[in-house]
N, C-alpha and C positions, 0 to 999 in steps of 0.2 A: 504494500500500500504506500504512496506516494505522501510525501508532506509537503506542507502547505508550499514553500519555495516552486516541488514539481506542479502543484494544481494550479498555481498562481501564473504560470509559465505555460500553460498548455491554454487558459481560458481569456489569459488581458488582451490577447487583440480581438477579443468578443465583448469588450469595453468593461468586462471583471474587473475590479481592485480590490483590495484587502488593506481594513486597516487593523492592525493589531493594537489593542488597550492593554498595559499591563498593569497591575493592582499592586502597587509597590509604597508603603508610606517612605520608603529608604530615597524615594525618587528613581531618577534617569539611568545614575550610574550602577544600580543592581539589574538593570534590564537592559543595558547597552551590552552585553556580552552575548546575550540570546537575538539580540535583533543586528547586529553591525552587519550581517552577513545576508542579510534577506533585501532582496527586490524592492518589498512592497514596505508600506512606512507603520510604524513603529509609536505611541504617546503612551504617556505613563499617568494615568490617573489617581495620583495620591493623596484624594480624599475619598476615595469609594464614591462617587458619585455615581455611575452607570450601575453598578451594583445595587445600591440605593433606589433608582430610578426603575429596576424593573423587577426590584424583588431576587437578585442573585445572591445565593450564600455558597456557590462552591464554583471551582474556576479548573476547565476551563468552559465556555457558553458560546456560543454561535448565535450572532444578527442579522439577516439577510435582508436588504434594502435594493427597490427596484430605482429606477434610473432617477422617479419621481418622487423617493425619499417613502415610499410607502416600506412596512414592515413585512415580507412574504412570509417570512419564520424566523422564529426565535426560539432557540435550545438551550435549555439550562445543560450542562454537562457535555458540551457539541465536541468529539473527537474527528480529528482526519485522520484516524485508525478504525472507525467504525464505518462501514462501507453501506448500512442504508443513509445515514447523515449524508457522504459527499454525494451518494442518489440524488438526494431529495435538493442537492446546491447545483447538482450538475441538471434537474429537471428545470430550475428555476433559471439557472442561466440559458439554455438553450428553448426556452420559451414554453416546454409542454406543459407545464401548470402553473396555474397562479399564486399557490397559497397551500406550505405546505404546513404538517401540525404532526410532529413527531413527540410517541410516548416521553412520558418525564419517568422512566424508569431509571435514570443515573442517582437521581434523587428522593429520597425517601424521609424528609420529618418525621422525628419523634417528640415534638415537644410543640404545643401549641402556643405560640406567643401574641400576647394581644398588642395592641396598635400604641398603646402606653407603652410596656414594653419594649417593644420594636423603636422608638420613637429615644426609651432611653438610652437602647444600647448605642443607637446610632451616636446620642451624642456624647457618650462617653468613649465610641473608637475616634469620633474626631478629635476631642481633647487628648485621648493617648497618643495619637498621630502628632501631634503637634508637641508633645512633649516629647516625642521620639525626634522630631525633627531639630530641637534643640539641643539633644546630648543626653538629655531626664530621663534616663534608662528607666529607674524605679517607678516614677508614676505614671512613667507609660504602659507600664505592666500595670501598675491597679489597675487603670482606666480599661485596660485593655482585659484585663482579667475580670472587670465586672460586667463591661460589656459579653463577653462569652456567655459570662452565668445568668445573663438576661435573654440570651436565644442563644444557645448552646449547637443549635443547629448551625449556624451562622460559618466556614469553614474560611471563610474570608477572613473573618478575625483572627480565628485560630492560627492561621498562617501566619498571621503579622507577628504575633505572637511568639510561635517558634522561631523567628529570623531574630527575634530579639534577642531572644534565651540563647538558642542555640545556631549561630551564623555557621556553624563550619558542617553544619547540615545540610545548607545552601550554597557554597561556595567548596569548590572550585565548580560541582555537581549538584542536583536538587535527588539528596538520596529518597527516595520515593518509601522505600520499604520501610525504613526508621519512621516516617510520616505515619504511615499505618498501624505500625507497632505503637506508636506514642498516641494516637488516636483514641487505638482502641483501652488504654491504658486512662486514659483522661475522662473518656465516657463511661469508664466503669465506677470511677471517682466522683463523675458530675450524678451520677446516677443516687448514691449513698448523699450527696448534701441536698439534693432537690425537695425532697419531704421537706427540713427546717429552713430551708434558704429567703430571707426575707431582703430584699433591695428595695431601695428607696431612692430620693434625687441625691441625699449624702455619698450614697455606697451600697454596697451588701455586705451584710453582717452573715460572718461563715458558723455555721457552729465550733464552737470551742472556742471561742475567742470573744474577747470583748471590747472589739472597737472595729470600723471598718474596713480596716487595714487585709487587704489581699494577701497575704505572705507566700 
């Protein structure tokens, strides 16, 4: 199966383009290593704003926009290793349909989050982003760590998350399998504080402790 460089290269003189978003609060320079080398152009949104915008919590997602800015399909979880996906791009670029709607089985929520909620994680990954962008390692871990435990589904977070903790997870390579391991290690974790877990616009208050503080 071809990646994106070969599909990008068989389709642009069929007026295809490709923009690639990466979701980095680190900025340009953690995502100039993955794109220096690609055709098609490359931005780095680090505020989660597209994310935000259509409800994404795990990366990577697929947008398909016709010539006239309409939406044909959108794929939370869109792989160009999965061979109905580039189907359903390669239908849309060549004209046979207009509108395609592929399963969200990449995706599976366990944990129902309300609109409050949702509302606060967000703005507590933006204040961690911003402390991260400062040097404030520690509170961009709380922030970042309360944001989690207010939509734990969120893997967007999660991410930012481990690049903080753990950079050499991510560099020179993005070890996939470690991700997996620590994942499933975290949600076994989130699982056990969920019952007592009480957040508010302060913090979250973890059991066992007596102050907001995320440790």
């Amino acid at each position: 199966m071809p990646g994106w460089q070969e599909f990008y290269n068989k389709y642009k003189e069929q007026g295809f383009e490709i923009l690639s978003v990466s979701v980095d609060i680190q900025g340009a320079e953690v995502a100039k290593p993955y794109a220096e080398d690609k055709a098609f152009t490359t931005v780095v949104d680090s505020e989660n704003v597209l994310a935000n915008l259509f409800g994404f919590k795990i990366v990577p997602n697929g947008i398909f926009l016709d010539k006239e800015g309409t939406i044909r399909l959108i794929k939370q979880g869109f792989s160009v290793t999965n061979p109905e996906h580039i189907d359903a791009v390669e239908k849309l670029i060549n004209g046979t349909v207009e509108k395609v709607v592929l399963d969200d089985e990449y995706y599976n929520p366990t944990n129902n989050v309300t609109d409050v909620e949702k509302q606060l994680s967000q703005t507590k990954f933006k204040l961690g982003m911003e402390y991260a962008k400062t040097g404030k390692k520690d509170e961009a871990l709380k922030e970042l760590d309360e944001a989690l435990l207010l939509d734990t589904d969120n893997f967007l977070i999660r991410k930012q998350r481990w690049y903080i903790r753990y950079p050499e997870k991510f560099s020179p390579t993005i070890d996939i399998e470690w991700q997996q391991k620590q994942l499933a290690k975290e949600k076994a974790e989130e699982a056990l504080l969920n019952d007592g877990l009480n957040c508010g616009p302060e913090g979250c208050v973890i059991p066992g402790t007596n102050n907001n503080e995320n440790k």
